[in-house]
Each structure stands twice: as structure tokens, then as C-alpha cells.
Biopython code that builds the backbone (N, CA, C, O; Angstrom):
import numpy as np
from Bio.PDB.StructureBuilder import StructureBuilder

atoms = [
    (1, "UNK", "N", (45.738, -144.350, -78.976)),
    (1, "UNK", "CA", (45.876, -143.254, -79.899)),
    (1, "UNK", "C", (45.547, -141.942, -79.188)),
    (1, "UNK", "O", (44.518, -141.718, -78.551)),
    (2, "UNK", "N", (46.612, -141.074, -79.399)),
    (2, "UNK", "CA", (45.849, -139.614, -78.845)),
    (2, "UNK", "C", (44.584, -138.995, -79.476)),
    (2, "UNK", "O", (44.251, -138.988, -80.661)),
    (3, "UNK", "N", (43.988, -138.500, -78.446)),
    (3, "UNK", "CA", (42.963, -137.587, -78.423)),
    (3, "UNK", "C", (43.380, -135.865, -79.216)),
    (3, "UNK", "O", (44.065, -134.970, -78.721)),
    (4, "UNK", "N", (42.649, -135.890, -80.606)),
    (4, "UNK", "CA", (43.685, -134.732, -81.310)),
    (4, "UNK", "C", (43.241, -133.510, -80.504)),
    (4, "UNK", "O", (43.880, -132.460, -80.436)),
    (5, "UNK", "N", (41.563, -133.875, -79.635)),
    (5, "UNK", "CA", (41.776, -132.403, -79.103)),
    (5, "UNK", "C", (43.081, -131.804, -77.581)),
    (5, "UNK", "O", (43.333, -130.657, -77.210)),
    (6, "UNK", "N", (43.610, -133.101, -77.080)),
    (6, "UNK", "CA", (44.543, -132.840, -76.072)),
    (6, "UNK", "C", (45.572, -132.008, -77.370)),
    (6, "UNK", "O", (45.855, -130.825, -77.554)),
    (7, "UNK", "N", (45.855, -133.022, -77.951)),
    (7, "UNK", "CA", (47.100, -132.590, -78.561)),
    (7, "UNK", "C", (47.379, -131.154, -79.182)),
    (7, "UNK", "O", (48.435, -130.524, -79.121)),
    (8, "UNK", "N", (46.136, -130.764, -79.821)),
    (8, "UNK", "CA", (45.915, -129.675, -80.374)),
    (8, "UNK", "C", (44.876, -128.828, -79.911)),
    (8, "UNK", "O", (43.996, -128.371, -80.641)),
    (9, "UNK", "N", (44.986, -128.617, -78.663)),
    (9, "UNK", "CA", (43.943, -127.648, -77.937)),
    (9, "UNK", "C", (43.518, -126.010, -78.459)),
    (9, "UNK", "O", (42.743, -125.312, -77.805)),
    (10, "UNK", "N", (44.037, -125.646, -79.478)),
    (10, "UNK", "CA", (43.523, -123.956, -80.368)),
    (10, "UNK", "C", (42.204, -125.327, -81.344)),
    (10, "UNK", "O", (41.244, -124.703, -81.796)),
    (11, "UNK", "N", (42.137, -126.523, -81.572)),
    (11, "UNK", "CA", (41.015, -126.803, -82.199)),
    (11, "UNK", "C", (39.984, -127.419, -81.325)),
    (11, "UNK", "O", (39.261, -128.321, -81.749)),
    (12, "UNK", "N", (39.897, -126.956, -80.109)),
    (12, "UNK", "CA", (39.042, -127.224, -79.388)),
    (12, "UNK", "C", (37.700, -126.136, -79.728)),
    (12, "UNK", "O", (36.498, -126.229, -79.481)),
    (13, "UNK", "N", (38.755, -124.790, -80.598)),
    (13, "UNK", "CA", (37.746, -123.393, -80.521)),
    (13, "UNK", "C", (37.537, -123.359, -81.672)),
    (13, "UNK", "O", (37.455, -122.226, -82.146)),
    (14, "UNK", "N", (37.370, -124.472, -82.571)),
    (14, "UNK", "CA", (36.949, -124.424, -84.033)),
    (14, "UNK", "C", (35.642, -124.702, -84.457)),
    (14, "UNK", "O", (35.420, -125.913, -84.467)),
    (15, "UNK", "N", (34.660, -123.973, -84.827)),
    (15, "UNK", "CA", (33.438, -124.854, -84.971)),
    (15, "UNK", "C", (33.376, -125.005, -86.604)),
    (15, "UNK", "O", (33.369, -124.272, -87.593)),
    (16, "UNK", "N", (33.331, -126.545, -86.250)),
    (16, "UNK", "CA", (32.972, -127.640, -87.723)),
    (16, "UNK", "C", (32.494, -128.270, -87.936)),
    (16, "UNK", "O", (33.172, -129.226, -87.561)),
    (17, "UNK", "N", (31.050, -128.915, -88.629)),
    (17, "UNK", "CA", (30.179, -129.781, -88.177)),
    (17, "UNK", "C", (31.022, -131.710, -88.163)),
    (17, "UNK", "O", (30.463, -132.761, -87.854)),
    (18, "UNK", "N", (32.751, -131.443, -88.712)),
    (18, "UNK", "CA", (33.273, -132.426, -88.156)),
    (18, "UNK", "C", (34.009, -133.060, -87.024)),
    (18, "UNK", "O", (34.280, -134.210, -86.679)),
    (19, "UNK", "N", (34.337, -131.206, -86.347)),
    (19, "UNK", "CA", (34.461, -131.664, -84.827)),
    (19, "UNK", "C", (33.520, -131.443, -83.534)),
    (19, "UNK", "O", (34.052, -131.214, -82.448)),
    (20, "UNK", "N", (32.138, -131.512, -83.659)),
    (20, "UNK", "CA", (31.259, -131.057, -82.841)),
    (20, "UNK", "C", (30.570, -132.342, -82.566)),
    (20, "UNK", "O", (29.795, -133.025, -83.235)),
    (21, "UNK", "N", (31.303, -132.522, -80.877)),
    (21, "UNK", "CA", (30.398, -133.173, -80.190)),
    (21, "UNK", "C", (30.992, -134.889, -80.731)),
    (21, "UNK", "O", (30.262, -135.870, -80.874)),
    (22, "UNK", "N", (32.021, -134.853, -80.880)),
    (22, "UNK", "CA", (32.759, -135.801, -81.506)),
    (22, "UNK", "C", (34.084, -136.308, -80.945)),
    (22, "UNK", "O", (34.865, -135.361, -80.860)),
    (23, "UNK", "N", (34.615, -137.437, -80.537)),
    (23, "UNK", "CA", (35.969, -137.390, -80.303)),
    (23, "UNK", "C", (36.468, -138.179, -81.371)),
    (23, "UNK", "O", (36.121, -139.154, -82.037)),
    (24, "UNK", "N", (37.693, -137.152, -81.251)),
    (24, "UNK", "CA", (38.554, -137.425, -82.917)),
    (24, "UNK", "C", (39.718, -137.645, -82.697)),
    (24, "UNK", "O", (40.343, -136.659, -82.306)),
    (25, "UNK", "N", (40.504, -138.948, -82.834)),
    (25, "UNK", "CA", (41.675, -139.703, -82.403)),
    (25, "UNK", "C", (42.502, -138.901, -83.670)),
    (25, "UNK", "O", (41.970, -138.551, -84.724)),
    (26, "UNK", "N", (43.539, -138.756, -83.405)),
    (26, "UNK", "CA", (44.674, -138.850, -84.305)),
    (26, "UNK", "C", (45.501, -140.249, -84.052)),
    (26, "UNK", "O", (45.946, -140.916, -83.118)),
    (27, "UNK", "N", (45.386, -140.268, -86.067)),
    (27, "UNK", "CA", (45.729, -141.678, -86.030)),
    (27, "UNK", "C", (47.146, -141.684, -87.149)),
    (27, "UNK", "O", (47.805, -142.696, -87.389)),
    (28, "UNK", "N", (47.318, -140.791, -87.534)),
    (28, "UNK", "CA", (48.795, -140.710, -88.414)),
    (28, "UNK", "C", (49.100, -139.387, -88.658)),
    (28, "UNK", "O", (48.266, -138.491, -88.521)),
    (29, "UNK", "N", (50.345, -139.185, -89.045)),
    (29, "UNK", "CA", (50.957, -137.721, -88.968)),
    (29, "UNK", "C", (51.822, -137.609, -90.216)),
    (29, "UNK", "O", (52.072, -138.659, -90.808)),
    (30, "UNK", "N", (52.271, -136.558, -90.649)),
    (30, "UNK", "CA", (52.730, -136.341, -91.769)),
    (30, "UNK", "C", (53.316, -134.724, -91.847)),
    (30, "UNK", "O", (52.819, -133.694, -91.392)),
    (31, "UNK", "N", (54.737, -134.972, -92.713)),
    (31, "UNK", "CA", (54.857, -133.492, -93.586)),
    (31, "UNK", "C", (55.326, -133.336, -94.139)),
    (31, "UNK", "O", (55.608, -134.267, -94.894)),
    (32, "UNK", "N", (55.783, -132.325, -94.324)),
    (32, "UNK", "CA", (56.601, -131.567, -95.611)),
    (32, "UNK", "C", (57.906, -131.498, -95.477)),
    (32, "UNK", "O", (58.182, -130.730, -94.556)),
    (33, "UNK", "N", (58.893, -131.981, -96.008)),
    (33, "UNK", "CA", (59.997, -131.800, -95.701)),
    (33, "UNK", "C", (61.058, -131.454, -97.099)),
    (33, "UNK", "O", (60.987, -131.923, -98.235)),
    (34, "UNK", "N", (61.967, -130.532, -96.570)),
    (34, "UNK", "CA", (62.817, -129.505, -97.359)),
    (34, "UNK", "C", (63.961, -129.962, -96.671)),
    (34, "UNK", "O", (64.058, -130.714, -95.701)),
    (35, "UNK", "N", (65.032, -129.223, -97.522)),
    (35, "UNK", "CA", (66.418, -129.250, -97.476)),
    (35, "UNK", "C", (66.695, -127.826, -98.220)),
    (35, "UNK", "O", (65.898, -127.029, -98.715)),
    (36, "UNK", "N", (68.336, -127.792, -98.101)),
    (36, "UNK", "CA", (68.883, -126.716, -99.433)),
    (36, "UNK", "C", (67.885, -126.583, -100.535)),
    (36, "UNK", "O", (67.184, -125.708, -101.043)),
    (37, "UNK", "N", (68.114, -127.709, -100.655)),
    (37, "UNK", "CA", (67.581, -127.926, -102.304)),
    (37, "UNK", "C", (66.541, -128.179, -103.321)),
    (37, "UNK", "O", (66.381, -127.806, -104.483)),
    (38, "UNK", "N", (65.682, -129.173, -102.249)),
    (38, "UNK", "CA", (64.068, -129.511, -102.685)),
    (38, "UNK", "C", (63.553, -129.978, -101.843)),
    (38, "UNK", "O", (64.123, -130.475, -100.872)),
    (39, "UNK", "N", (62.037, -129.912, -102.071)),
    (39, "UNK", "CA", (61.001, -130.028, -101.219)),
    (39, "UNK", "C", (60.833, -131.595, -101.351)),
    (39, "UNK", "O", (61.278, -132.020, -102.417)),
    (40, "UNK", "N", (60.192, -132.731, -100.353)),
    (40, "UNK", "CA", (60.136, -134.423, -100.636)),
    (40, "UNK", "C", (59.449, -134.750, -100.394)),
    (40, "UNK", "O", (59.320, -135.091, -99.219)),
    (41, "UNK", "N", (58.228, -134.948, -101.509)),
    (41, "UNK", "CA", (56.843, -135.975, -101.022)),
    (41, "UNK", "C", (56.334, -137.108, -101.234)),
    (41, "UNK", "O", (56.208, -137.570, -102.368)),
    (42, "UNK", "N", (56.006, -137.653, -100.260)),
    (42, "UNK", "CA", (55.465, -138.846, -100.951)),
    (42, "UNK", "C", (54.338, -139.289, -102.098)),
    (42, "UNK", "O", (53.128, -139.081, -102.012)),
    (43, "UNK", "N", (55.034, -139.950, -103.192)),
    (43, "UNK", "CA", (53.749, -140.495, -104.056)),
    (43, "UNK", "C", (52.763, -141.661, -103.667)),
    (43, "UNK", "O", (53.008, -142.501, -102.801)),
    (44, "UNK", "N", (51.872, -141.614, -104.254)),
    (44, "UNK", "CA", (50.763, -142.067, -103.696)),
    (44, "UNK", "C", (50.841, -143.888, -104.512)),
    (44, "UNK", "O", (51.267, -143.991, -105.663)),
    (45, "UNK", "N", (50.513, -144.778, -103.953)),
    (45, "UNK", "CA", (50.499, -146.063, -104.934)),
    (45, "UNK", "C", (50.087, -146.211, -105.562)),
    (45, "UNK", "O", (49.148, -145.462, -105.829)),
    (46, "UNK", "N", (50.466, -147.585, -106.604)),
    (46, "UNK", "CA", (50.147, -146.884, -108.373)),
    (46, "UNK", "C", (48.186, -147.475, -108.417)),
    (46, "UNK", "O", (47.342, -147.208, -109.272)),
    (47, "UNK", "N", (48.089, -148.052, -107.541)),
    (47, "UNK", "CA", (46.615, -148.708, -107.085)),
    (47, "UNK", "C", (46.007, -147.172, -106.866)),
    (47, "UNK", "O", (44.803, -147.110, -107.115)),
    (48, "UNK", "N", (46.541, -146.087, -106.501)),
    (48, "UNK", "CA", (45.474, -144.990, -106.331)),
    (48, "UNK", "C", (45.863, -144.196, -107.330)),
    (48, "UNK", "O", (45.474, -143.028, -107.333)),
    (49, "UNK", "N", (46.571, -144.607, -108.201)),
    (49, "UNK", "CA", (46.633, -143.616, -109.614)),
    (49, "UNK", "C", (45.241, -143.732, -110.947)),
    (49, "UNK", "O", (44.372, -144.597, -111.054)),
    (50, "UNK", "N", (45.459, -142.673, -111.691)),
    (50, "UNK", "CA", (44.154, -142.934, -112.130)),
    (50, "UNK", "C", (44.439, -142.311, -113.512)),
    (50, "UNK", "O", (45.206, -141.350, -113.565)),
    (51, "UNK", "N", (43.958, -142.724, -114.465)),
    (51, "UNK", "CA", (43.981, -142.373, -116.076)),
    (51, "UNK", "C", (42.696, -141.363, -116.343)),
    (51, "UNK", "O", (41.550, -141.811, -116.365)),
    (52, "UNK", "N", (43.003, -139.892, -116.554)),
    (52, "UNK", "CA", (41.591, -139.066, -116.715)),
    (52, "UNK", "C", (41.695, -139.423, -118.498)),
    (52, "UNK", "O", (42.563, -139.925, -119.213)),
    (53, "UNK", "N", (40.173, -138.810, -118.753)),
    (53, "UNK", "CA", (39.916, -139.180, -119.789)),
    (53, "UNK", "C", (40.629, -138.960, -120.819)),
    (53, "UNK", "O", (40.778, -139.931, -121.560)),
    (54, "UNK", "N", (41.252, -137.749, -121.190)),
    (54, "UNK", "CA", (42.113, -137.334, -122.129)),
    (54, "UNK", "C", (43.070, -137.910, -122.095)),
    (54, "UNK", "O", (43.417, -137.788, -123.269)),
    (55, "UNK", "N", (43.960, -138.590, -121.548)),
    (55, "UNK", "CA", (45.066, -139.478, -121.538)),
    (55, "UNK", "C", (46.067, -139.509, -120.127)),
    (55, "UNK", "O", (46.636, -140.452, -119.577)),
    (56, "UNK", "N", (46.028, -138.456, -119.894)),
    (56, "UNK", "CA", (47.350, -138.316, -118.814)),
    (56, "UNK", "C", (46.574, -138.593, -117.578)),
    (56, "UNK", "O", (45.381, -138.454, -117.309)),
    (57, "UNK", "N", (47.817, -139.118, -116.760)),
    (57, "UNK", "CA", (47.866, -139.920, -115.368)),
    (57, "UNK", "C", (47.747, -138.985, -114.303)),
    (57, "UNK", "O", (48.428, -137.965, -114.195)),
    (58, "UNK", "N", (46.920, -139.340, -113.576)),
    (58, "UNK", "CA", (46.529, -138.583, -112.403)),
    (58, "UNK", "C", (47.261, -139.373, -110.903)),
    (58, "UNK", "O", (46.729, -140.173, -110.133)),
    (59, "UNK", "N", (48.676, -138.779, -110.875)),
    (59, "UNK", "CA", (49.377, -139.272, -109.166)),
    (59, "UNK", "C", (49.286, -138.555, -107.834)),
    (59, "UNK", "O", (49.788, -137.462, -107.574)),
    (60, "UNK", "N", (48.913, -138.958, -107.414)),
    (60, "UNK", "CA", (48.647, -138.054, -106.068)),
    (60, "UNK", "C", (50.106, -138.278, -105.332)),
    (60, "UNK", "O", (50.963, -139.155, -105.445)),
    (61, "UNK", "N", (50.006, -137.140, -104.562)),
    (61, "UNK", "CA", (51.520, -136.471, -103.463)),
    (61, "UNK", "C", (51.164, -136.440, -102.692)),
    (61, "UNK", "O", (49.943, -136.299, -102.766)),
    (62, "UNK", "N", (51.742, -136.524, -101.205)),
    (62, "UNK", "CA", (51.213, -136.240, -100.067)),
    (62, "UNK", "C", (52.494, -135.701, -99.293)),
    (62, "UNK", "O", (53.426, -135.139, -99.866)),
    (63, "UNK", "N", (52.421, -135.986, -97.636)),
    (63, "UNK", "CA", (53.524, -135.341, -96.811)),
    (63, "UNK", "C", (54.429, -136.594, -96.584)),
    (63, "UNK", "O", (54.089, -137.506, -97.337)),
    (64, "UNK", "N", (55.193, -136.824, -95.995)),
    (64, "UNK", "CA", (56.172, -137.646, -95.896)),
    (64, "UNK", "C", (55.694, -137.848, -94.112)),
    (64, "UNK", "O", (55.791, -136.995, -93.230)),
    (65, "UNK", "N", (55.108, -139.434, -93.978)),
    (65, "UNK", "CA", (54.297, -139.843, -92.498)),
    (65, "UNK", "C", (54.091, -141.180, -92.762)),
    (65, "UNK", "O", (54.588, -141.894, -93.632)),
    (66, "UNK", "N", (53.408, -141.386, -92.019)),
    (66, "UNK", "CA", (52.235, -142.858, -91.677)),
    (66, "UNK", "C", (51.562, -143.017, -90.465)),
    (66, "UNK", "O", (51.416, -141.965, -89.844)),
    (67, "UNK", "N", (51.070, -144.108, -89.902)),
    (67, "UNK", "CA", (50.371, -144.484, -88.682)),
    (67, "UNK", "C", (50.943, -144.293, -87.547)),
    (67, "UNK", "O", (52.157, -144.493, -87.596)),
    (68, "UNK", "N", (50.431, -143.897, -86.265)),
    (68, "UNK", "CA", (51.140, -143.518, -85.385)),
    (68, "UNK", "C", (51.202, -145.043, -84.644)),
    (68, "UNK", "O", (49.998, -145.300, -84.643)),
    (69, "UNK", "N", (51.766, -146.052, -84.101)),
    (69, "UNK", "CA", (52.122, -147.590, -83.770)),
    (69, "UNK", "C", (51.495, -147.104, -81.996)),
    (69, "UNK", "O", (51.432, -145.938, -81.606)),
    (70, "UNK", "N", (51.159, -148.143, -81.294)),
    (70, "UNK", "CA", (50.432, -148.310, -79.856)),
    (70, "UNK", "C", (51.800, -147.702, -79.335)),
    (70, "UNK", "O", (52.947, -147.876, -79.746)),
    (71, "UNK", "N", (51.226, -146.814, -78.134)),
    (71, "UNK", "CA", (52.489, -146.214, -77.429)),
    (71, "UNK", "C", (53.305, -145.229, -77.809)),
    (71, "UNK", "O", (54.106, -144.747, -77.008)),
    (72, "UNK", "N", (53.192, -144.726, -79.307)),
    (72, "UNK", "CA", (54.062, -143.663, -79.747)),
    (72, "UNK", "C", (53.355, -142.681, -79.678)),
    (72, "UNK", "O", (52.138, -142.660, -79.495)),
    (73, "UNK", "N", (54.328, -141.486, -79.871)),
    (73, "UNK", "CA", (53.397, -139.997, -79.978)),
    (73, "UNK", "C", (53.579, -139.414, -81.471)),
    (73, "UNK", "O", (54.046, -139.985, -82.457)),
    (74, "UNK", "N", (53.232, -138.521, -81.385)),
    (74, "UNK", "CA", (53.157, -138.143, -83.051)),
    (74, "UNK", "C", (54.436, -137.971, -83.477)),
    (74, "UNK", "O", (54.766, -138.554, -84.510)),
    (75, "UNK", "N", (55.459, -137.098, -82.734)),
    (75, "UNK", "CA", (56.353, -136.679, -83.019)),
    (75, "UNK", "C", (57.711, -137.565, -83.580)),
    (75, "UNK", "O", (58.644, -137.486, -84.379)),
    (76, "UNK", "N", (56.959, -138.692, -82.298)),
    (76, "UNK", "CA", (57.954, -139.832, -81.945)),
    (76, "UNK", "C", (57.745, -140.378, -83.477)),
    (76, "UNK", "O", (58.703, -140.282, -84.244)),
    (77, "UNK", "N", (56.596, -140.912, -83.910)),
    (77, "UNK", "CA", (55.928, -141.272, -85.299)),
    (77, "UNK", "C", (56.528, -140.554, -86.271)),
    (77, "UNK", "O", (56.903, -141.236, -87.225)),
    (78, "UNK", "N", (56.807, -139.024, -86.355)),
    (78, "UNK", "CA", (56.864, -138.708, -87.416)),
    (78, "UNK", "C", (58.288, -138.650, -87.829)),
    (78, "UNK", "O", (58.576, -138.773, -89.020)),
    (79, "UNK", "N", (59.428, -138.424, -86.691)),
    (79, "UNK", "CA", (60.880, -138.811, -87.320)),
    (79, "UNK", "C", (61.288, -140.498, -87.023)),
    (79, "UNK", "O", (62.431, -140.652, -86.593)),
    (80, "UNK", "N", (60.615, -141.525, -87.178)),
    (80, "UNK", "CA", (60.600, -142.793, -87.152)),
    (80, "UNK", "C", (60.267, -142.729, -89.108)),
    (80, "UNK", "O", (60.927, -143.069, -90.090)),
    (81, "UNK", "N", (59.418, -142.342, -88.979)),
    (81, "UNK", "CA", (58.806, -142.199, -90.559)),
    (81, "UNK", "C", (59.547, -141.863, -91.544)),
    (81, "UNK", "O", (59.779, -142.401, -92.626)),
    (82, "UNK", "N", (59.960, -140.738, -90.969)),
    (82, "UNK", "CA", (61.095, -139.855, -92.147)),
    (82, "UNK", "C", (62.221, -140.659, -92.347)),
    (82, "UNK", "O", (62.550, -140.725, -93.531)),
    (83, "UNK", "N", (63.049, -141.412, -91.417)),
    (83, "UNK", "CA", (63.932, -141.844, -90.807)),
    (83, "UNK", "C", (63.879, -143.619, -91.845)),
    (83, "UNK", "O", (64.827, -144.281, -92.267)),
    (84, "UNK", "N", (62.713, -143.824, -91.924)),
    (84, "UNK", "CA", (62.483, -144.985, -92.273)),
    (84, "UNK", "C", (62.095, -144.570, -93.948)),
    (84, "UNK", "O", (62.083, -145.495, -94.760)),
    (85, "UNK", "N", (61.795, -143.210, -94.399)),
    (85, "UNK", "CA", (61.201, -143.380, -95.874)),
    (85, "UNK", "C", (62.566, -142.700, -96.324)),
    (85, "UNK", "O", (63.023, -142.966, -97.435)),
    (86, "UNK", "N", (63.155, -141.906, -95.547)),
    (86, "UNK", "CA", (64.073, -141.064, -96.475)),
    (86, "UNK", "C", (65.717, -141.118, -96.056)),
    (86, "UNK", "O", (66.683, -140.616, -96.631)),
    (87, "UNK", "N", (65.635, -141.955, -94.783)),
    (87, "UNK", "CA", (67.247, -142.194, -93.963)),
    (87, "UNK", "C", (67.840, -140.714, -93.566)),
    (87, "UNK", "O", (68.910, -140.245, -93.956)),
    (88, "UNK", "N", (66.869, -140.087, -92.682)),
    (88, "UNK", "CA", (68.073, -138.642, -92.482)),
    (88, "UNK", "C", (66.911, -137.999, -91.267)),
    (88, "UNK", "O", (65.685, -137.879, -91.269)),
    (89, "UNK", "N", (67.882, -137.706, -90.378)),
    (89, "UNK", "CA", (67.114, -136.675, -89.297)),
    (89, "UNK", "C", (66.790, -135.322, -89.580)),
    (89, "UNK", "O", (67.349, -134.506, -90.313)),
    (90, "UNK", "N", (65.733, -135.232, -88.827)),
    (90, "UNK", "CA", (65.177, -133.474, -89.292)),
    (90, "UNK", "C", (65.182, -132.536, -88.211)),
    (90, "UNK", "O", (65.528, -133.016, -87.131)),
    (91, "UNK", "N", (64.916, -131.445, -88.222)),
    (91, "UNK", "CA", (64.667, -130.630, -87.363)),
    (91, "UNK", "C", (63.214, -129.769, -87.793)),
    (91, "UNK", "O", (62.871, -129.124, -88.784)),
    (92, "UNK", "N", (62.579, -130.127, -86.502)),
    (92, "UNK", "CA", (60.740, -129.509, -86.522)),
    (92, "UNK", "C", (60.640, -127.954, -86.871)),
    (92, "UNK", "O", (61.505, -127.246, -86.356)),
    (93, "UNK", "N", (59.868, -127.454, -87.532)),
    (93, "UNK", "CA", (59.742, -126.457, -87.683)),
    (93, "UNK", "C", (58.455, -125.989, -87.733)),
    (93, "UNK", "O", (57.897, -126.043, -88.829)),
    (94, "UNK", "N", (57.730, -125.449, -86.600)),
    (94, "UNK", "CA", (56.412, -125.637, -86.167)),
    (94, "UNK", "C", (55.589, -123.944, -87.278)),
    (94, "UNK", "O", (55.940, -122.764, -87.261)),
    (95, "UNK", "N", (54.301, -124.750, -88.184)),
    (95, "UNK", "CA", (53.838, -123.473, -88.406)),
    (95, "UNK", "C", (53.212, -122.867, -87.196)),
    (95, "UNK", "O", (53.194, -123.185, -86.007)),
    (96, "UNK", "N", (52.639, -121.760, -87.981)),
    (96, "UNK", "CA", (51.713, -120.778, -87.119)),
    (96, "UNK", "C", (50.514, -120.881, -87.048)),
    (96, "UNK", "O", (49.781, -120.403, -86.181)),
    (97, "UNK", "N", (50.139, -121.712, -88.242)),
    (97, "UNK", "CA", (48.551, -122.363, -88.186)),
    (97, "UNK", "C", (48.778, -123.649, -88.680)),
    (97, "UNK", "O", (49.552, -124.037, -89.555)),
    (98, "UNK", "N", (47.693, -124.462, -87.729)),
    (98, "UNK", "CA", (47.046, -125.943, -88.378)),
    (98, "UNK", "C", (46.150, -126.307, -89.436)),
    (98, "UNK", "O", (45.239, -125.499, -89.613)),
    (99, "UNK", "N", (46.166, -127.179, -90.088)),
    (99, "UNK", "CA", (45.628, -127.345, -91.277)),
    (99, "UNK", "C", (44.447, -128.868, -90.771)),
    (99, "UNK", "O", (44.865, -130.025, -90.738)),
    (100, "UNK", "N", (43.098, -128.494, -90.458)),
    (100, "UNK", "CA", (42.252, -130.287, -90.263)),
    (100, "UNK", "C", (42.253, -130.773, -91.876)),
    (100, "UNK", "O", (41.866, -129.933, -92.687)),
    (101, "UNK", "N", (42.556, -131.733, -92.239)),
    (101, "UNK", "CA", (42.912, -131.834, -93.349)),
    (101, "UNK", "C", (41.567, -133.568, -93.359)),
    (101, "UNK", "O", (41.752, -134.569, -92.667)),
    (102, "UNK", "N", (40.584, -133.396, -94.168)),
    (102, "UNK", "CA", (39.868, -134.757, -94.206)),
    (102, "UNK", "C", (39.871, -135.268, -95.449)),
    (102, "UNK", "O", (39.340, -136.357, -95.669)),
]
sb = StructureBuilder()
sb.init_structure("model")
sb.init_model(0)
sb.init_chain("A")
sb.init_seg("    ")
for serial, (resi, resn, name, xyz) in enumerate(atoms, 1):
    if name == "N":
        sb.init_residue(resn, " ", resi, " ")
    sb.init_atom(name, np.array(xyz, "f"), 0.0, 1.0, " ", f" {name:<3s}", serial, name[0])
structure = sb.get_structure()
């Protein structure tokens, strides 16, 4: 598994008491993906859905990813993913800032 600080070396200069003094593998990747027309995320399984008290269902969304497999890189991971959840190639579109997301 990569080392997220190789991969992402601007969070080498982050101080967080979750990356200090710590090595922190990246272990799955994920995103957001658009078209013309709409934005496509993944829902969450109905095992992590949840009934709040008043009645209505609580589903969680996420990015469109999974686990990065021995030997792959993220990138490699992440249009394998797309490719496999949604059948269609993408083109990367890199932000301007990273998000450590725990």
C-alpha cells in the first residue's frame, strides 16, 4: 500500500494530531464524478442505514471508489472502480486542495 505521505507530499506540511509522527498508508480512493447532466454517488449499504427517531431513514452517500488491490496505484484503483461500478471511462480532474477525510 502506498505511503499517503509520498503520494501527497503538500500533507507532509500539515500539522494534525492525526498525522504526527505517524505513518499513514492509503488504503482506498474515491470520487466524485459528473457528466452533462448529474453528479454519481455511491449509496451506502442498507446494513449502514439507520431509522432516526422521528421516522425517516438516514442513507449515507459517498464518492464513487474502493480498496486499492496489492500492486495497484490509486489512480490505477480509481478508474478500475468507476469502470467496474458505473461502466464508463473518465477523465481526472485534479482539485486545488486535498480534503484528509477520517
Amino acid at each position: 500500500m502506498p505511503d499517503l505521505f509520498t503520494l501527497l507530499p503538500p500533507l507532509g506540511r500539515v500539522s494534525h494530531p492525526l498525522l504526527t509522527r505517524r505513518r499513514v498508508t492509503l488504503v482506498g480512493v474515491s470520487a466524485i464524478i459528473r457528466d452533462q447532466e448529474a453528479y454519481y454517488f455511491e449509496v451506502n449499504r442498507p446494513r449502514y442505514w439507520a431509522r432516526r427517531a422521528d421516522g425517516t431513514l438516514s442513507v449515507g452517500i459517498g464518492g464513487i471508489g474502493g480498496r486499492i488491490e496489492a500492486g495497484e496505484g490509486p489512480l490505477a484503483c480509481l478508474r478500475r472502480e468507476v469502470q467496474e461500478e458505473l461502466g464508463v471511462r473518465f477523465r481526472l480532474q485534479v482539485p486545488d486542495r486535498t480534503a484528509l477525510v477520517h
